[in-house]
N, C-alpha and C positions, 0 to 999 in steps of 0.2 A: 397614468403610468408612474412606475417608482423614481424621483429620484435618480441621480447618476450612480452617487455612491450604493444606492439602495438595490439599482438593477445589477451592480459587476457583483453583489451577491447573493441574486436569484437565481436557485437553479437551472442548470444545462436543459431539462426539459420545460420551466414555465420561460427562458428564453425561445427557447425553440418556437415556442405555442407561440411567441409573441412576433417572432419571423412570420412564421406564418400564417399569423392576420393581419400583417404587414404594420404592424403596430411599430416594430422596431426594426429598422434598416441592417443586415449584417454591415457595413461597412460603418456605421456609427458605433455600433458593439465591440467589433475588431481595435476600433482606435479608443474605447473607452479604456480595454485592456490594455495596448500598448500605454498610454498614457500611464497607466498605473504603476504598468510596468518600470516605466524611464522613472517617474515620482519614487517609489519605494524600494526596488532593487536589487539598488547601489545598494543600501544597507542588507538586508535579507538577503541577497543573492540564490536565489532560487534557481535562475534560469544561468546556462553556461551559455547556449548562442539565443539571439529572441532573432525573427524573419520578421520585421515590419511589412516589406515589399514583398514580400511574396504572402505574408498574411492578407495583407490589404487586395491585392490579384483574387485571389481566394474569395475576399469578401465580395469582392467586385461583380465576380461571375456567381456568387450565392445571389444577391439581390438582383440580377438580372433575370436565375432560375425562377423567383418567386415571381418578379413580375410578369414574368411569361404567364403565369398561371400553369406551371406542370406540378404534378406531383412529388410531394417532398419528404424525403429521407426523414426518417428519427430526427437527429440530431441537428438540420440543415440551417446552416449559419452559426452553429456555436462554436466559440475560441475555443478549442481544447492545449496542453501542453503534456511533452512526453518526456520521461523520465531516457536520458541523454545515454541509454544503453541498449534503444530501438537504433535498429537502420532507416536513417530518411532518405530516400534517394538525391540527391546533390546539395545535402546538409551534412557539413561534418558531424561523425558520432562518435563521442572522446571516449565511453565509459568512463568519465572522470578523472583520466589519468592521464600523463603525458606521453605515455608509451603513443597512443590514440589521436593526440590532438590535434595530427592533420589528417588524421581517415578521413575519407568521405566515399559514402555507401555507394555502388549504380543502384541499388533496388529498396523501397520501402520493405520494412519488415511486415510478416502479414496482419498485424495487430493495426500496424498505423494505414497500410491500405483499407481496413475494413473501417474503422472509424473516419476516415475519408471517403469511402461510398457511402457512409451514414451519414452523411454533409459537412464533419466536422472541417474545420479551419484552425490546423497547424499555426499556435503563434511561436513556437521554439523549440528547442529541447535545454530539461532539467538538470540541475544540479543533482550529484549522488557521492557516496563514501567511493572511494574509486574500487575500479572492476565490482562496483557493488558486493564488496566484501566487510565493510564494516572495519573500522579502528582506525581510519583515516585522520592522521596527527594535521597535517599541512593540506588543504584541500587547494590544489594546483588551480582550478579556478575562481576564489575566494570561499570564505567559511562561511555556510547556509548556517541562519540563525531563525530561531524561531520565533514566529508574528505575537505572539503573547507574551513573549519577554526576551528578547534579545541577545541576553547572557545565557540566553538557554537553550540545550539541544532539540532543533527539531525530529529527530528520531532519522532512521537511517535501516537500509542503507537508500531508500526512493524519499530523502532529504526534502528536495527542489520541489517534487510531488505534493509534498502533504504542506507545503509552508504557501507554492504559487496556488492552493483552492482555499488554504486558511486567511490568506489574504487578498483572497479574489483578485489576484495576477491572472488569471483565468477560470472559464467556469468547469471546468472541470479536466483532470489529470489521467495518465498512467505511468505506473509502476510497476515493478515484478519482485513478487515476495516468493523467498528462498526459505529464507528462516522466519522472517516477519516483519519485512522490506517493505510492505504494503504497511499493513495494518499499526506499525510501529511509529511511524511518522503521523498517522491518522489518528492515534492517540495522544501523541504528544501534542498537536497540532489541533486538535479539535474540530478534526471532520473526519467523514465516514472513509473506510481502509477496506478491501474485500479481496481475500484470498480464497479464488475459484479451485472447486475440485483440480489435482494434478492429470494433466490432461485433458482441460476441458476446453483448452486455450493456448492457439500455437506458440510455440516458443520459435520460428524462424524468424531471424533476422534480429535475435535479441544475444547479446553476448552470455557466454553463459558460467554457473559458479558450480551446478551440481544439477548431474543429469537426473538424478529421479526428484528431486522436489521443486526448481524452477520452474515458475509460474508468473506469468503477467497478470494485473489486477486492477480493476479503478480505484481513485480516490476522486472522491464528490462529495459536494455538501449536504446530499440528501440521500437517503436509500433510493429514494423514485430511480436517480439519476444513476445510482451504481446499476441498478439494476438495466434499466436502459443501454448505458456503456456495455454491461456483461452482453445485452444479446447481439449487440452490434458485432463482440471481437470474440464471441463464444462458436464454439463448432471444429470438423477435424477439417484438418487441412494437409494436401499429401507430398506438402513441404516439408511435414514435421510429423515424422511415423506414428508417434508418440502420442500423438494426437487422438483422443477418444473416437468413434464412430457412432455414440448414440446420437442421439434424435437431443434438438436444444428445446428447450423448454419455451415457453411462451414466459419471460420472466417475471414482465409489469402486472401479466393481469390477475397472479393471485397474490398480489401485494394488500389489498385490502383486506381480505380472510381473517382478518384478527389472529390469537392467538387460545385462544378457547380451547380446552381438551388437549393443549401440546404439553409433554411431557418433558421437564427443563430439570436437567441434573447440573445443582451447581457443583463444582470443583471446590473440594474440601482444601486438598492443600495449596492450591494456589489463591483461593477466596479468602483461608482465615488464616493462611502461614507464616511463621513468624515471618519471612523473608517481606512479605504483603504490610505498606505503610498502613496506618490507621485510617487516614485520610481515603485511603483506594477502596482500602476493606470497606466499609461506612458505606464508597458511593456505590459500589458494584451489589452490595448490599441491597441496596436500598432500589436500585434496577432490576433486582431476582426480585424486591416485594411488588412493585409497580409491576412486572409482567404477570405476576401471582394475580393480583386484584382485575388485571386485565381476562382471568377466564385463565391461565396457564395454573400447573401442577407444576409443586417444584420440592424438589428433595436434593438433601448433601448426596454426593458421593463419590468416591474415590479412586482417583486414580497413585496407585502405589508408586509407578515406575517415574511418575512424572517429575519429578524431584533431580533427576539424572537429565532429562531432556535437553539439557544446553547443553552438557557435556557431550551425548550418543550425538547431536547436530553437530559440532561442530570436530567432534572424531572424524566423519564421514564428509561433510559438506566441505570443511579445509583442505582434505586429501583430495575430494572431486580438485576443487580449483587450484589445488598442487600442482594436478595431472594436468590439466587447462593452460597454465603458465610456464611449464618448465623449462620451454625454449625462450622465454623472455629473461627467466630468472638467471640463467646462465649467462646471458648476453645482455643483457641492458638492465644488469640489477639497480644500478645508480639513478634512474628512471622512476623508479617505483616510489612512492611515499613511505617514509622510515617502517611505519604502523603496520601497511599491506606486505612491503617487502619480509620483517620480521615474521608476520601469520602465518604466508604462505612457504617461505624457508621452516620454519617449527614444524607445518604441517609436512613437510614434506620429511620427513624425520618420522614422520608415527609409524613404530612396527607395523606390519602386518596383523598380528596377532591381538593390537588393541583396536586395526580396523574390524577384526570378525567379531572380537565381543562387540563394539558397538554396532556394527550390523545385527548382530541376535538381540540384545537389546533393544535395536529400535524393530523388530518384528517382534516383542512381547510388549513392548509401549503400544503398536500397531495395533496389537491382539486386544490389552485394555481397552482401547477408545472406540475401536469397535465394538466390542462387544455393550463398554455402554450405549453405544448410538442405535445398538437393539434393541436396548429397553429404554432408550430416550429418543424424543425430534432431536433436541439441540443438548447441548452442555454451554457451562457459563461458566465465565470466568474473567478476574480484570487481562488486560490485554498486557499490561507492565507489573511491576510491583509495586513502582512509584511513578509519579510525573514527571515530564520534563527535566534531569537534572542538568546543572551548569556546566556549560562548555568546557569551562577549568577542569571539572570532576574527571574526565576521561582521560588527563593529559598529568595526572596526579603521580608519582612516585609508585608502583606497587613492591611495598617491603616483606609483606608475610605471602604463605601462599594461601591461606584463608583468603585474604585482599584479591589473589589472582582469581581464586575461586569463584567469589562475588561479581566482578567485575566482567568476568566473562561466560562464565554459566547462570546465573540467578536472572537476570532477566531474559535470558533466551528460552528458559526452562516454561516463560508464559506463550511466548509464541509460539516454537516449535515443537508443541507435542502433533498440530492439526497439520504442521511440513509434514515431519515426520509418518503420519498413517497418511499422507495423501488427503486429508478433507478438508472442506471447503471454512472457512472461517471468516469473521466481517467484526471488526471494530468501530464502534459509535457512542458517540461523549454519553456522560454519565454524570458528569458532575463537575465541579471546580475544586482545585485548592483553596484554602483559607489567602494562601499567596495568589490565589486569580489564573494560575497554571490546567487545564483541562485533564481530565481522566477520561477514561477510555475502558467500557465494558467487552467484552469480547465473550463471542457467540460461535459454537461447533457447529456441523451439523452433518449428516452423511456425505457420504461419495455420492455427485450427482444432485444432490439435493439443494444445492441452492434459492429454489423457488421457495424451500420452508425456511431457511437460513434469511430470507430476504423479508419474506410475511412476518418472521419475529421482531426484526433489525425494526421494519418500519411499524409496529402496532406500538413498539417503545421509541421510537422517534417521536411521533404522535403523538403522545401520551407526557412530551415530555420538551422541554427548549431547549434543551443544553445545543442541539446543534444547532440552533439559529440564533444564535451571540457571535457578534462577528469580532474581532481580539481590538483592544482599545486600542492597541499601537500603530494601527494604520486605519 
């Protein structure tokens, strides 16, 4: 068997497998994590509550299940951690903000029940931008830094998610990507991000920023294990109307399939645009040749509107969680963090009339990406423009409105074209900077379509180590 350091970052499924040959005790796993927990933390702060005792209870009765000999769940015995904007039933859940910090739920939300019938073992809830909104100046439970460089953002707004599976604080996480909440941390962070079709995945018991595009998603260190998580917390649920009604998929098992015959359109302007570092371009590059030589077709192609995408996301997404917050705003402004308090007062300021252009807008952005995902499986593209940049950099003076423009449209313009039409999308490393900071290739694919979004993810995992470098800093 591996190692200590070697097992807290082996996948959520080759743990599992190893529970259940009883190779490895859950209650020796549990406290491997907590352990790592308490050791590295304090600095990273990923995690706003961690449950030692009731983790270790959990493990207790997992290793008792096994030695019964009963039949065992997916996932049964592995640490998971949840991005601190689920309901856990008699664990506080702050949404990151102090408005929150003495909630506590009566009812798990149904994400964390179903990965709890899947055996999973709650060791806390995650750090995030508060009300997972993004531009969090002062994070009210310490500043989430990133495991590959510390001076550096770990992406946001599911922070705590992508830094506690980059640093094997646990084996694997969830988040909820809005705008690309998931996937954003997964790249900065250098492990896998996966934003499930809208609707594919309750949202009850998850606070929420915008009714049509929140979405809960894993983060794991391996495709196997996204995929595994998805089937666990995928399906409709009549908690949450919103919830699709098809039939789920059998996720893991056409994960092998290769990618032979799939038709991969990379994204011209966000692959080779001036906005896109060199560094990205180069590796996302060089991830379209590697699926090429793997059996896939692949051609430029364009999407026009995408260039606006940050802007039409956050016309619409700021007004949702306008609406969301208005009786806090009025009544407990002084609560809110300078960054969210400012977003959501501005948002709440936007005409009417630049909310319905950017509704028509994001229903011809809609229109593009469908229509390529007719004549492609996937679309590609990097997931950022850049890497990781410094903590300082977000907290910077904005003098021109150029500067505003960048800083808050340009990289959202990468994530949310796949918010925006509702489809499913999955970030996985790609490469490093010359600085050692991870890059993150990002992968479309239809409505529903996950199983082929998952079979691409992993035949370029395979093919490839960038996700199994675990970051020198811990």
């Amino acid at each position: 068997m591996a190692d200590r350091a070697d097992l807290a970052f082996l996948g959520a499924r080759r743990l599992a497998g190893l529970v259940r040959d009883r190779q490895l005790s859950p209650v020796e796993l549990t406290r491997l994590y907590l352990e790592r927990i308490e050791r590295l933390d304090g600095r990273l702060r990923a995690y706003i509550t961690v449950l030692p005792e009731a983790a270790l209870a959990s493990a207790r009765r997992a290793e008792a299940v096994v030695m019964r000999g009963d039949t065992l769940p997916p996932l049964h015995g592995v640490p998971y951690a949840v991005k601190d904007q689920f309901d856990t039933a008699g664990v506080r859940t702050t949404s990151g903000s102090r408005i929150l910090e003495g909630h506590v739920p009566a009812a798990d939300a149904t994400t964390i029940a179903r990965l709890n019938a899947a055996g999973g073992i709650l060791l806390g809830k995650l750090n995030l931008t508060e009300f997972a909104l993004g531009g969090t100046q002062q994070f009210p439970f310490g500043q989430p830094r990133n495991p590959w460089n510390p001076d550096h953002d770990p992406g946001g707004s599911s922070s705590g998610s992508g830094i506690a599976v980059s640093a094997a604080l646990c084996a694997a996480s969830l988040g909820e990507d809005t705008g690309g909440s998931v996937r954003s941390p997964a790249s900065f962070c250098g492990v896998i991000g996966l934003r499930p079709t809208w609707g594919r995945v309750s949202r009850h018991g998850s606070f929420p920023l915008s009714w049509s595009m929140d979405t809960p998603g894993p983060l794991s260190r391996t495709v196997e294990d996204a995929a595994w998580l998805l089937q666990a917390i995928a399906g409709y649920d009549p908690n949450d109307s919103l919830t699709s009604r098809a039939p789920v998929p059998d996720y893991p098992r056409a994960l092998g399939d290769g990618v032979r015959g799939l038709r991969i359109g990379i994204i011209r302007e966000l692959t080779f645009g001036a906005d896109t570092e060199p560094e990205v371009r180069d590796a996302v590059v060089a991830a379209a040749r590697k699926l090429e030589g793997l059996g896939a077709v692949t051609e430029e192609v364009s999407l026009r509107l995408v260039p606006l995408a940050g802007a039409i996301f956050m016309a619409l997404a700021d007004a949702d969680g306008a609406g969301v917050h208005h009786r806090w705003l009025r009544t407990r402004p002084a609560d809110y963090d300078q960054g969210t308090r400012r977003r959501l007062l501005t948002a709440s300021l936007i005409p009417s009339a630049i909310q319905q252009r950017a509704a028509r807008a994001r229903a011809l952005l809609r229109a593009e990406m469908l229509d390529l995902l007719a004549r492609h499986d996937v679309l590609l593209c990097p997931t950022a423009h850049q890497a990781a940049p410094p903590i300082a950099a977000a907290r910077a003076a904005i003098t021109t409105r150029h500067e505003a423009a960048g800083r808050f449209f340009t990289r959202r313009s990468y994530v949310t074209p796949a918010a925006l039409a509702g489809t499913p999308a999955i970030a996985v490393p790609c490469g490093f900077t010359r600085s050692g900071l991870p890059i993150g290739v990002q992968l479309i694919a239809r409505r529903f379509d996950e199983a082929t979004l998952l079979r691409a993810a992993h035949a370029y995992e395979q093919a490839t180590d960038w996700s199994r470098r675990p970051p020198g800093t811990v």
